[in-house]
N, C-alpha and C positions, 0 to 999 in steps of 0.2 A: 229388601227390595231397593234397586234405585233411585234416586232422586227425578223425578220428570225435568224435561229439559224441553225450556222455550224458547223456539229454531227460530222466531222471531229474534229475539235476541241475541243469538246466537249470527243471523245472520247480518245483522246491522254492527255487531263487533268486528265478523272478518269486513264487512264493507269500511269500517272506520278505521281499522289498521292497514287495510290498501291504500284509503285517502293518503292517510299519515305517512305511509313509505312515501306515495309519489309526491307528496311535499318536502320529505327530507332528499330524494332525489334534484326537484326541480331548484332547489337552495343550493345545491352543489352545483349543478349546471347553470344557472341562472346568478345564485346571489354574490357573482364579485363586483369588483370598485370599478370604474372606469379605465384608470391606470392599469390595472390588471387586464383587462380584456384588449386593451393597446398594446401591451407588450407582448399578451401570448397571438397577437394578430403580425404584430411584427416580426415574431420568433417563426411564424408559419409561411409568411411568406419570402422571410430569407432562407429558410429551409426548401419553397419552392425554386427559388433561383438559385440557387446551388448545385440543387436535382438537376435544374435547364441545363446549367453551365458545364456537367459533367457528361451529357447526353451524346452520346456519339451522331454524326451523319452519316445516315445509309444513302 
């Protein structure tokens, strides 16, 4: 026969490995330097002017 299984348990592990992803998530989205978040801000927005600049007039 099998082991009994406590869904208590059970359900506080899947809740604790969901926390845990959306922490390793918000560390990638979240955990860079300042410098870093300056340059990929300045890389976006000469990419936006660029886009402008190449925009035909209708």
């Amino acid at each position: 026969m099998s082991k009994p299984v406590n869904l208590n348990k059970v359900r506080k592990d899947r809740a604790r490995k969901e926390r845990r992803a959306q922490a390793d998530r918000n560390a990638v989205a979240f955990g860079r330097s300042g410098a870093d978040k300056q340059r990929d801000k300045a890389e976006n927005e000469k990419s936006i002017r660029r886009l402008d600049d190449h925009r035909r007039e209708t």
